[in-house]
mmCIF file of the protein (N, C-alpha, C, O) and its ligand, coordinates in Angstrom:
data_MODEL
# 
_entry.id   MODEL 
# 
loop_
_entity.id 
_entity.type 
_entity.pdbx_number_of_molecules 
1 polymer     1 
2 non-polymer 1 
# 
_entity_poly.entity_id                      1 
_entity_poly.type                           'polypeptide(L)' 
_entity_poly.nstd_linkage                   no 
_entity_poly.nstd_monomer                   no 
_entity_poly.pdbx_seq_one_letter_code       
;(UNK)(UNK)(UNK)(UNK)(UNK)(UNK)(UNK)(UNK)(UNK)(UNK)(UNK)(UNK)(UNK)(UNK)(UNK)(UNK)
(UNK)(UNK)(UNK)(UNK)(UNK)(UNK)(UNK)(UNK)(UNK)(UNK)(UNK)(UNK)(UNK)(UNK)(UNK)(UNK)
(UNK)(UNK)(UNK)(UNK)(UNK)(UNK)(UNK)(UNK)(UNK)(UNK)(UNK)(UNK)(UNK)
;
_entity_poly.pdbx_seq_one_letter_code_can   XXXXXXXXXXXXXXXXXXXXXXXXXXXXXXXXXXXXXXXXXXXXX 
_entity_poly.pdbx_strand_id                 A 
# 
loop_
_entity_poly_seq.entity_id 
_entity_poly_seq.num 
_entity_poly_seq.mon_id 
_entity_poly_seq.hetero 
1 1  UNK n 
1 2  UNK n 
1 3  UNK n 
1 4  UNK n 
1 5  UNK n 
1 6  UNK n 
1 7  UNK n 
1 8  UNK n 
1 9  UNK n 
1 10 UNK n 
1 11 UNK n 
1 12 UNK n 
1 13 UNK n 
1 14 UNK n 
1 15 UNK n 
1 16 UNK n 
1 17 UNK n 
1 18 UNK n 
1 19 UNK n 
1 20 UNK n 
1 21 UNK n 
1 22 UNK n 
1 23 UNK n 
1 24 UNK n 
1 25 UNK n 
1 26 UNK n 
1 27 UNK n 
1 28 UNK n 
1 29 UNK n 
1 30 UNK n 
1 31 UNK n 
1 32 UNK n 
1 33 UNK n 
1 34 UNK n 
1 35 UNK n 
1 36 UNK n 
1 37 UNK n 
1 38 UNK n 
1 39 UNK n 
1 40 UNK n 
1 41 UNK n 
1 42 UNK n 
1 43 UNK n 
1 44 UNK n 
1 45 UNK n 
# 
loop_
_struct_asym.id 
_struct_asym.entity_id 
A 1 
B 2 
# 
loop_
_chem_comp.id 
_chem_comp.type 
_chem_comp.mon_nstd_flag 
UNK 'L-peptide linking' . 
ZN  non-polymer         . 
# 
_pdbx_entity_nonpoly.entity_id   2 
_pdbx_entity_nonpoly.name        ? 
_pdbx_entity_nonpoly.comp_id     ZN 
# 
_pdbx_nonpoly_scheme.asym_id         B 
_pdbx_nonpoly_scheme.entity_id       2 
_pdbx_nonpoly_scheme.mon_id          ZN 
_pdbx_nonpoly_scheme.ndb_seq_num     1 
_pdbx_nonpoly_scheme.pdb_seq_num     101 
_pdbx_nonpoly_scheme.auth_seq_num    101 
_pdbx_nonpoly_scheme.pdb_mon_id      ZN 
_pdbx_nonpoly_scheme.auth_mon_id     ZN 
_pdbx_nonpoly_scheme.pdb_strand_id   A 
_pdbx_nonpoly_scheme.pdb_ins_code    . 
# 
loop_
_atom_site.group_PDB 
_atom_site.id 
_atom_site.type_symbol 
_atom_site.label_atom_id 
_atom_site.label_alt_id 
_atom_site.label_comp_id 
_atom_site.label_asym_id 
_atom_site.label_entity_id 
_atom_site.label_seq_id 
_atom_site.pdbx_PDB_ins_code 
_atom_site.Cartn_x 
_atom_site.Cartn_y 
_atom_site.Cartn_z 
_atom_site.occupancy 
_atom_site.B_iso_or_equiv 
_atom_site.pdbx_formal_charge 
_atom_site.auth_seq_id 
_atom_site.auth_comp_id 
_atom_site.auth_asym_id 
_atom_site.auth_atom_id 
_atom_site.pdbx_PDB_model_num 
ATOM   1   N  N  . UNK A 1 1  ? 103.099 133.628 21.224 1.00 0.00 ? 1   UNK A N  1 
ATOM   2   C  CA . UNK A 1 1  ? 103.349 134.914 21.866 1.00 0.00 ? 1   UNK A CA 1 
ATOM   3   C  C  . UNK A 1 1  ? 103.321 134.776 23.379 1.00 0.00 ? 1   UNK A C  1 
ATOM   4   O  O  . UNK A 1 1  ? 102.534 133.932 23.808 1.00 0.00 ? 1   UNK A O  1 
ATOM   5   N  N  . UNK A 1 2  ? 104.006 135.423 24.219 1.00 0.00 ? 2   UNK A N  1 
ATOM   6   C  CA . UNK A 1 2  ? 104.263 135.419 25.840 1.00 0.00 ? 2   UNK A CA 1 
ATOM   7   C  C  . UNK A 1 2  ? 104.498 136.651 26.186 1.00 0.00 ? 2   UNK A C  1 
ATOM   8   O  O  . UNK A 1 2  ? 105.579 137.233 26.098 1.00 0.00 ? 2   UNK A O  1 
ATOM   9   N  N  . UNK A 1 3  ? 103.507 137.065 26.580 1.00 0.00 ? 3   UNK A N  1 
ATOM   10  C  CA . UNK A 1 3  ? 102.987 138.299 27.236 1.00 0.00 ? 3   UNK A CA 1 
ATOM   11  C  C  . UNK A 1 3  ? 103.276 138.371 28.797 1.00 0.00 ? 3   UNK A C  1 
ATOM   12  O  O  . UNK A 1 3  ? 102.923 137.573 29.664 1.00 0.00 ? 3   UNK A O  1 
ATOM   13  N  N  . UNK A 1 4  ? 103.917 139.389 28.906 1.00 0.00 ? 4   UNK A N  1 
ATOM   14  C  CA . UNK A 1 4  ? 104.731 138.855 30.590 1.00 0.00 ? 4   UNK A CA 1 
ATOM   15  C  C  . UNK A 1 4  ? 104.550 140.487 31.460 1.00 0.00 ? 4   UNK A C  1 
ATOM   16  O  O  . UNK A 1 4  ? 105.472 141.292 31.594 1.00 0.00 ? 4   UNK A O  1 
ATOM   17  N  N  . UNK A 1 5  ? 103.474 140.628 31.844 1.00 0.00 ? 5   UNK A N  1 
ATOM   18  C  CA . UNK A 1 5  ? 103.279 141.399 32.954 1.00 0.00 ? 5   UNK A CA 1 
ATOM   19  C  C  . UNK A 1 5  ? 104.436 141.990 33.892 1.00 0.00 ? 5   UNK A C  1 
ATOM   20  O  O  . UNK A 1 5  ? 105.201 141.307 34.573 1.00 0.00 ? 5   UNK A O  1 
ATOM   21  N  N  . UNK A 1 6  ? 104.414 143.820 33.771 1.00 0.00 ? 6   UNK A N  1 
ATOM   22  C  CA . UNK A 1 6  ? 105.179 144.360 34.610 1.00 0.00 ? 6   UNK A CA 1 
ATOM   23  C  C  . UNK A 1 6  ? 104.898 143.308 36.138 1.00 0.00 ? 6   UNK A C  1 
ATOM   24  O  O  . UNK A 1 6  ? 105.647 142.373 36.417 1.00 0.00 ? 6   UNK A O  1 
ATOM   25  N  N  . UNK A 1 7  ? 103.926 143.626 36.816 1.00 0.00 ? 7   UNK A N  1 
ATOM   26  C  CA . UNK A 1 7  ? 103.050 143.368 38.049 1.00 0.00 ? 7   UNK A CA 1 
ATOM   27  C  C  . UNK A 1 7  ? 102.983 142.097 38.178 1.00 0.00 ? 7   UNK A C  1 
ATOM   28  O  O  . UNK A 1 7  ? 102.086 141.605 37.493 1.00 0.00 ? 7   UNK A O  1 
ATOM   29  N  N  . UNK A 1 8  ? 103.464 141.509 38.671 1.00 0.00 ? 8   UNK A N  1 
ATOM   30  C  CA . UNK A 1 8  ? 103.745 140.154 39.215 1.00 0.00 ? 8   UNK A CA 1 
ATOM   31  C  C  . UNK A 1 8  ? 102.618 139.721 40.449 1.00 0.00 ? 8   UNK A C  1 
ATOM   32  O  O  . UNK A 1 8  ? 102.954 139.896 41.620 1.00 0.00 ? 8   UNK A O  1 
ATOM   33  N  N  . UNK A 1 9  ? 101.786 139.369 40.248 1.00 0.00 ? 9   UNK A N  1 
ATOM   34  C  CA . UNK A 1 9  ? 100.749 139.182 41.221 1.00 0.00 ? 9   UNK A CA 1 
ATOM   35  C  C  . UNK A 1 9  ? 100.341 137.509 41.659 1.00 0.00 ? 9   UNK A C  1 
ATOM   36  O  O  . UNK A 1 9  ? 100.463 136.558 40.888 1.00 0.00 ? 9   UNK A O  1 
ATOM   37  N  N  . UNK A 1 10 ? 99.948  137.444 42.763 1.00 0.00 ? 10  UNK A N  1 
ATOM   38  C  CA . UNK A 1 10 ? 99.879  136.271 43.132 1.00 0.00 ? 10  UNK A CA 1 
ATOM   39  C  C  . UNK A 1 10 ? 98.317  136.267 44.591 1.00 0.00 ? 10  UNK A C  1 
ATOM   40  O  O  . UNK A 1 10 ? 98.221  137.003 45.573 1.00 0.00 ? 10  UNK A O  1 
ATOM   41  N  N  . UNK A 1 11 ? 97.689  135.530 44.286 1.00 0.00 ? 11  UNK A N  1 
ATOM   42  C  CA . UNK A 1 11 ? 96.476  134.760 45.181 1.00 0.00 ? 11  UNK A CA 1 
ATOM   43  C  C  . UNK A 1 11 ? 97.031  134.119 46.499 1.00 0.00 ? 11  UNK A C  1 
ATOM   44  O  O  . UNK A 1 11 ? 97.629  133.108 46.131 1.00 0.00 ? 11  UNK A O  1 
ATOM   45  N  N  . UNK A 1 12 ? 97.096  134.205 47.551 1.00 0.00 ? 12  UNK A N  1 
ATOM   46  C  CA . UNK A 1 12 ? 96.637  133.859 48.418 1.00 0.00 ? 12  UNK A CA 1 
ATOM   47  C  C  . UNK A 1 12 ? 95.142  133.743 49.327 1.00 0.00 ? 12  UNK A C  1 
ATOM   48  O  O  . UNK A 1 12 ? 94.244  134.581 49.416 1.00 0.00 ? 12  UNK A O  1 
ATOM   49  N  N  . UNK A 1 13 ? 95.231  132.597 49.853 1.00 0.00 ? 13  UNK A N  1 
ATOM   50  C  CA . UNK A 1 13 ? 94.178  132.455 50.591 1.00 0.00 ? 13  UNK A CA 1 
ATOM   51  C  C  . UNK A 1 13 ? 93.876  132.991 51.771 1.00 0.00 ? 13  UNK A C  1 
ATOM   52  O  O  . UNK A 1 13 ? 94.290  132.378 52.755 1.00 0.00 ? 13  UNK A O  1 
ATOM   53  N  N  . UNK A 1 14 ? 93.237  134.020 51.950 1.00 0.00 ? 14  UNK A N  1 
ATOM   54  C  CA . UNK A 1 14 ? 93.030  134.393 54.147 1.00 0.00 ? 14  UNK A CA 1 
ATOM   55  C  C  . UNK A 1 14 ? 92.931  132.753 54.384 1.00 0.00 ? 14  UNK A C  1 
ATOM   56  O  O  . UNK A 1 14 ? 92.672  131.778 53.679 1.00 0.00 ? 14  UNK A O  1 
ATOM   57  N  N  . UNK A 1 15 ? 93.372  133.056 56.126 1.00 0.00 ? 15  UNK A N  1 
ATOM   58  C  CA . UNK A 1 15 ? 93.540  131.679 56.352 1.00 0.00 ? 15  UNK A CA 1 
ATOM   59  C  C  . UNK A 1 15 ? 92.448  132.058 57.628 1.00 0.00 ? 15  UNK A C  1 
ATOM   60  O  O  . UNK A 1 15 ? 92.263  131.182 58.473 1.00 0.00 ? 15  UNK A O  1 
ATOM   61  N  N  . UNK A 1 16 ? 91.607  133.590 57.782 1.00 0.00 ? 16  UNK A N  1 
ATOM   62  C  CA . UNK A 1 16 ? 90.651  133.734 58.623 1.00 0.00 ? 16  UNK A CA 1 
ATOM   63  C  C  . UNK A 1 16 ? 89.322  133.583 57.685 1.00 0.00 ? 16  UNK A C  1 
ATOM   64  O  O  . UNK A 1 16 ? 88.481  132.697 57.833 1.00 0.00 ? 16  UNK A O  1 
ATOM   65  N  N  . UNK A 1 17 ? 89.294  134.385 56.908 1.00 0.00 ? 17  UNK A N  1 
ATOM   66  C  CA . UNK A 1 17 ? 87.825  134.389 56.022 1.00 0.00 ? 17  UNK A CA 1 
ATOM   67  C  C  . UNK A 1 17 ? 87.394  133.485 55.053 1.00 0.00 ? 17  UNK A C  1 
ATOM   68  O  O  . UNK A 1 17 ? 86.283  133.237 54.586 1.00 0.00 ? 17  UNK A O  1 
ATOM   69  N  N  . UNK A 1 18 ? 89.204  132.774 54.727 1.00 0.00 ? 18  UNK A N  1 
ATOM   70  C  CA . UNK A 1 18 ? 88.769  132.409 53.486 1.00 0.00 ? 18  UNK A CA 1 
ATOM   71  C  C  . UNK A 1 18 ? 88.838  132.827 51.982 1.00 0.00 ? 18  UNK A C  1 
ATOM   72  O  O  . UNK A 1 18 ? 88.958  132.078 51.013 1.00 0.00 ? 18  UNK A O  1 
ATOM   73  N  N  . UNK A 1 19 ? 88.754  133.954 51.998 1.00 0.00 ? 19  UNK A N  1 
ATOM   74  C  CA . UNK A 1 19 ? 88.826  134.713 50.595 1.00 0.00 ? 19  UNK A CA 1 
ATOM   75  C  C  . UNK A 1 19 ? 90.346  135.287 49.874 1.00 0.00 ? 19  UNK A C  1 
ATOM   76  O  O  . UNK A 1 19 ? 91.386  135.812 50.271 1.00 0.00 ? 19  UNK A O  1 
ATOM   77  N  N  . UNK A 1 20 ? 89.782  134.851 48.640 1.00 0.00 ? 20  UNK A N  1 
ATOM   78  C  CA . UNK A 1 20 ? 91.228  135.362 47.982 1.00 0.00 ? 20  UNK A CA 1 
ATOM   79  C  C  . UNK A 1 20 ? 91.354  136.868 48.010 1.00 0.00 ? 20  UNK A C  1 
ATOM   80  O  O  . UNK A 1 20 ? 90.602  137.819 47.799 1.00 0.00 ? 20  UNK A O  1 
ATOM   81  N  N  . UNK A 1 21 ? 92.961  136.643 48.451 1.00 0.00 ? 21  UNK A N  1 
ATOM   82  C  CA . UNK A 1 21 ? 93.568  138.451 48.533 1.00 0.00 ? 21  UNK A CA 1 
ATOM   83  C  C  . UNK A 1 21 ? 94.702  137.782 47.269 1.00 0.00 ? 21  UNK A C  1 
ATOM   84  O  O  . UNK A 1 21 ? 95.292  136.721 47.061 1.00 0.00 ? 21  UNK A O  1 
ATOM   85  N  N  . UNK A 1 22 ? 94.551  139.243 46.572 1.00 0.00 ? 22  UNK A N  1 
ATOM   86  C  CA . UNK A 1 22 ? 95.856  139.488 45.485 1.00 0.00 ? 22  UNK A CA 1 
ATOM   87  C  C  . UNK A 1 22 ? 96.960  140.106 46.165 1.00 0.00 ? 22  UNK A C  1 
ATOM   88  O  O  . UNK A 1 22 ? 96.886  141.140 46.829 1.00 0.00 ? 22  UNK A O  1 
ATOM   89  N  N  . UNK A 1 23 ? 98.153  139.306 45.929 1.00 0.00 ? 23  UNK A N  1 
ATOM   90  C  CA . UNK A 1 23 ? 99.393  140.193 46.453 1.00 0.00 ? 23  UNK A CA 1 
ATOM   91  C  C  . UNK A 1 23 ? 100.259 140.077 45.499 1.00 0.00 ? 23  UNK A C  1 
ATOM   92  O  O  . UNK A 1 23 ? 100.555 139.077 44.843 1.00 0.00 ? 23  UNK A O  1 
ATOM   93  N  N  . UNK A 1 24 ? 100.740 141.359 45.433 1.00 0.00 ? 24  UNK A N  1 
ATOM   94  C  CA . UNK A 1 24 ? 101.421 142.345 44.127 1.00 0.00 ? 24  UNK A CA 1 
ATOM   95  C  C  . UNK A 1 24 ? 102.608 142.280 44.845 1.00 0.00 ? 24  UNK A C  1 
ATOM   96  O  O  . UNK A 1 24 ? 102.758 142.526 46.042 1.00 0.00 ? 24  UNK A O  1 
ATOM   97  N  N  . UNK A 1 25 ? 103.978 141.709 43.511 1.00 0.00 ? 25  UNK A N  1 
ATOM   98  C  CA . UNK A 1 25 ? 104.798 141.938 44.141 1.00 0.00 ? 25  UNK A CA 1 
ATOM   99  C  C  . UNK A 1 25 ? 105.853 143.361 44.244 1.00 0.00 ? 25  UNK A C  1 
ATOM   100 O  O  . UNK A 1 25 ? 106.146 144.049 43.267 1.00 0.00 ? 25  UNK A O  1 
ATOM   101 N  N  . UNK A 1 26 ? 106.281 143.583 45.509 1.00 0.00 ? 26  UNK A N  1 
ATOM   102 C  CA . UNK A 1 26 ? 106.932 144.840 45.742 1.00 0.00 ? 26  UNK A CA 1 
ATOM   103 C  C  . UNK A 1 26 ? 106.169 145.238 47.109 1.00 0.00 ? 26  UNK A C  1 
ATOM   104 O  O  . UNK A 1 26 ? 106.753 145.447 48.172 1.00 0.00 ? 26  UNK A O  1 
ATOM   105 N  N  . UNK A 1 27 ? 104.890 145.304 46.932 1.00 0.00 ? 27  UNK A N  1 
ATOM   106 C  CA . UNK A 1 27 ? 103.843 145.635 47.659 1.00 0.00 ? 27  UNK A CA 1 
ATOM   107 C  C  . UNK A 1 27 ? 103.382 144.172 49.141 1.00 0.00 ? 27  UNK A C  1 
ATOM   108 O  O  . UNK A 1 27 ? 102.980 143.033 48.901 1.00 0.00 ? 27  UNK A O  1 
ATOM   109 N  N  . UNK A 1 28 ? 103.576 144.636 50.193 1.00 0.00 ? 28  UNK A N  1 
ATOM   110 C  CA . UNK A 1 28 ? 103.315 143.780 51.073 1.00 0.00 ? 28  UNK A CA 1 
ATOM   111 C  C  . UNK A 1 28 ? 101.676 144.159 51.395 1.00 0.00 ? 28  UNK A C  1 
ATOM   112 O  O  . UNK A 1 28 ? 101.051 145.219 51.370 1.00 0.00 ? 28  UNK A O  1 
ATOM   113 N  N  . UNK A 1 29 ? 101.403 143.121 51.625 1.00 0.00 ? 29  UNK A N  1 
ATOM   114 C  CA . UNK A 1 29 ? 100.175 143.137 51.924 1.00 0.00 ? 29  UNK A CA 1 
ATOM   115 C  C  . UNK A 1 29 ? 99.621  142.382 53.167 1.00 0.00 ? 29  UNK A C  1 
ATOM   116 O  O  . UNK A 1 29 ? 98.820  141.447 53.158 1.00 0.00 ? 29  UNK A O  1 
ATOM   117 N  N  . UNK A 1 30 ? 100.157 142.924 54.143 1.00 0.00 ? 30  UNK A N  1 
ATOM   118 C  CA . UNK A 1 30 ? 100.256 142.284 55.879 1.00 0.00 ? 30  UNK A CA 1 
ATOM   119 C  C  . UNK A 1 30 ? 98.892  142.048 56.421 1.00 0.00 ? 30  UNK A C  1 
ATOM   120 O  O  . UNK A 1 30 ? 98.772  141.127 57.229 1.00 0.00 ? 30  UNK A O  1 
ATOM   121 N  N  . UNK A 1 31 ? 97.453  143.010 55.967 1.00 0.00 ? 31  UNK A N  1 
ATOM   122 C  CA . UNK A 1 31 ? 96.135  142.353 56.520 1.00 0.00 ? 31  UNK A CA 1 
ATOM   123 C  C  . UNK A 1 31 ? 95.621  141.982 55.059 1.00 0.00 ? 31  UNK A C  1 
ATOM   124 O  O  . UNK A 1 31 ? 96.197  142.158 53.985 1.00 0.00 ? 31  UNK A O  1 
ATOM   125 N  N  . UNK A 1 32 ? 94.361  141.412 55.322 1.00 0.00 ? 32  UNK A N  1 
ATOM   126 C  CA . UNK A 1 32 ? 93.417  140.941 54.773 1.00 0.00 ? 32  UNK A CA 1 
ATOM   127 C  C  . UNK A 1 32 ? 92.492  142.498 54.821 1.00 0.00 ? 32  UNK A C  1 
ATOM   128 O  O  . UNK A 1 32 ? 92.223  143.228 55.775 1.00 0.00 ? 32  UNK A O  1 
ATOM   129 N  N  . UNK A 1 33 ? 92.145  142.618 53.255 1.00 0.00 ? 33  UNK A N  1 
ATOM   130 C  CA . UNK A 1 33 ? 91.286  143.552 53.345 1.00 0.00 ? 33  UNK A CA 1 
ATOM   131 C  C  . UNK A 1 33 ? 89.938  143.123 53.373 1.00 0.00 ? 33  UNK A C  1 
ATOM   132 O  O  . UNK A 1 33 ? 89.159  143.971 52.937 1.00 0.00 ? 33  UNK A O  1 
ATOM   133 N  N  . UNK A 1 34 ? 89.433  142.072 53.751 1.00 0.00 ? 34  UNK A N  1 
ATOM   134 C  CA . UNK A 1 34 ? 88.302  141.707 54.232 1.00 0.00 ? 34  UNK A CA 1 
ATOM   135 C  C  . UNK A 1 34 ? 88.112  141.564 55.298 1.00 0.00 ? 34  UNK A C  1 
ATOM   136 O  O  . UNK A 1 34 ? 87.200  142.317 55.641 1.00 0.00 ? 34  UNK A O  1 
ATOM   137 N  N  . UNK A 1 35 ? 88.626  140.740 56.423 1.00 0.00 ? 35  UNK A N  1 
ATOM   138 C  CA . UNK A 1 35 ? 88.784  140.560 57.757 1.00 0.00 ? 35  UNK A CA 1 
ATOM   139 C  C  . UNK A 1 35 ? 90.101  141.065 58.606 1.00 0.00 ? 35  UNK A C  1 
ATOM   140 O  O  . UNK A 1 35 ? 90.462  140.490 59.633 1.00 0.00 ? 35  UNK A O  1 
ATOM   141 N  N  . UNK A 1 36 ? 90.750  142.170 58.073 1.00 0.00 ? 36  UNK A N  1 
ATOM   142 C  CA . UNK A 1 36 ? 91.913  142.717 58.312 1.00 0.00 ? 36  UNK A CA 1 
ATOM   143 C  C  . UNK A 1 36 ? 92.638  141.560 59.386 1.00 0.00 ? 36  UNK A C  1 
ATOM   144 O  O  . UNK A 1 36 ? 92.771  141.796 60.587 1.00 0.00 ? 36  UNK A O  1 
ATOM   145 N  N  . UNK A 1 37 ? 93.062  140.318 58.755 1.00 0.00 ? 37  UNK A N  1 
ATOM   146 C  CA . UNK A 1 37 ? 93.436  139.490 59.513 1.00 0.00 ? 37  UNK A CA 1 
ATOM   147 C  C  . UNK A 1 37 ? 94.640  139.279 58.955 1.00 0.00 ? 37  UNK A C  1 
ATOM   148 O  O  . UNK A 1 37 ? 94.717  139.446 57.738 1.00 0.00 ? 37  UNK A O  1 
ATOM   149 N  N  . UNK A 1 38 ? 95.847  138.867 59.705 1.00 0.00 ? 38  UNK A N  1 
ATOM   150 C  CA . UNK A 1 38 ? 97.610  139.200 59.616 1.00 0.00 ? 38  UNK A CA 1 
ATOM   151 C  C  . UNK A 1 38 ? 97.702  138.252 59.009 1.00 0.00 ? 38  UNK A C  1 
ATOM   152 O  O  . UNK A 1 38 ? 97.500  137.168 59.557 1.00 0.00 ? 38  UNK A O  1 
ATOM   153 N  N  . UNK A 1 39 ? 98.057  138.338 57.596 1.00 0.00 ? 39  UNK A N  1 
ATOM   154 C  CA . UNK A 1 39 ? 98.533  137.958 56.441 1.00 0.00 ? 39  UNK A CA 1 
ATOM   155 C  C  . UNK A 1 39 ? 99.714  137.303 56.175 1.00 0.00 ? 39  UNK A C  1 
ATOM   156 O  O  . UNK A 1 39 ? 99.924  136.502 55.264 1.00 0.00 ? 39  UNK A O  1 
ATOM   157 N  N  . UNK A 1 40 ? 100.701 137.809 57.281 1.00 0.00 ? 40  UNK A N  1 
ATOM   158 C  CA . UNK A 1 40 ? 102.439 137.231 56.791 1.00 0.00 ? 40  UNK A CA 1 
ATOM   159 C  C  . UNK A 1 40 ? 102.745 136.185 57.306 1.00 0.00 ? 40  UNK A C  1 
ATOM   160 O  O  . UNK A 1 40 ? 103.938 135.932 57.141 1.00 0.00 ? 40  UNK A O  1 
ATOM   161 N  N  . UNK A 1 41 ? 102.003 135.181 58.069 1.00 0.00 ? 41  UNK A N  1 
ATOM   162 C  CA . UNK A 1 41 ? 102.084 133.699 58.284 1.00 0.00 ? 41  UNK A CA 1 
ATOM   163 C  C  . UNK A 1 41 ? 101.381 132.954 56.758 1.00 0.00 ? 41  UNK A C  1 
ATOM   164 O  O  . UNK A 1 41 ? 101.702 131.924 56.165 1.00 0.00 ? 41  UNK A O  1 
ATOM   165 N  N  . UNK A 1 42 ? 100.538 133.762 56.531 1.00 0.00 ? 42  UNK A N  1 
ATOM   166 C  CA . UNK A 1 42 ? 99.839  132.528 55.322 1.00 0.00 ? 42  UNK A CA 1 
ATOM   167 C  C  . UNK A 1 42 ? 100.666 132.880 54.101 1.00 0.00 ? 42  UNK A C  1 
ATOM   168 O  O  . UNK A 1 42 ? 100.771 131.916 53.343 1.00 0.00 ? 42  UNK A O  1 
ATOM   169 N  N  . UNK A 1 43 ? 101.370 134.130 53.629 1.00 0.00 ? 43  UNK A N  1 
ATOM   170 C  CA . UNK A 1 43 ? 101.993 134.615 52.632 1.00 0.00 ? 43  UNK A CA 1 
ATOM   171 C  C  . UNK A 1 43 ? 103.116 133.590 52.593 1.00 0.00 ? 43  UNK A C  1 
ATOM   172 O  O  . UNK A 1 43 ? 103.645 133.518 51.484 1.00 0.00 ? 43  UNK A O  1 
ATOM   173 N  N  . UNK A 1 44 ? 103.683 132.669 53.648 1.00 0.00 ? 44  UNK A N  1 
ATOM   174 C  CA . UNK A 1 44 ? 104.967 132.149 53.357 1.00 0.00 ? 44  UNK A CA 1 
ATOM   175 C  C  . UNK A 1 44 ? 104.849 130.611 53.575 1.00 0.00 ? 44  UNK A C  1 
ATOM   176 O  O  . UNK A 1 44 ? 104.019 129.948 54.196 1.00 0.00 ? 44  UNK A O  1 
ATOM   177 N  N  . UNK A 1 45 ? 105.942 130.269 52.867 1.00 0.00 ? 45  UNK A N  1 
ATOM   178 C  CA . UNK A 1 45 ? 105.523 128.118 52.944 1.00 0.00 ? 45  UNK A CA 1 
ATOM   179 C  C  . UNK A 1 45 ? 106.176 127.730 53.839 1.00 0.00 ? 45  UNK A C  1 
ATOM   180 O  O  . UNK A 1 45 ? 106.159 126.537 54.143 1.00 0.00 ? 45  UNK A O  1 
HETATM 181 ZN ZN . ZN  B 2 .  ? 90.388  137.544 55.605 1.00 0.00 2 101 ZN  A ZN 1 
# 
């Protein structure tokens, strides 16, 4: 069986605190809700 989630979600790492942030896709998620630190350099390879 393969169970396949509306919500497409994915872990990144803050690249200030450290801690995993979930980012949902559709949904940008530009700070860190821990250290509200700018997110869209570490979101991309
Ligand atoms: Zn952070």
């Amino acid at each position: 069986m393969c169970f396949r989630p509306t919500a497409i979600s994915r872990k990144i790492k803050c690249p200030s605190c450290g801690k995993e942030v979930t980012i949902f896709e559709g949904i940008k998620q530009k700070k860190c809700p821990h250290c509200k630190a700018d997110l869209e350099t570490a979101g991309q390879k």
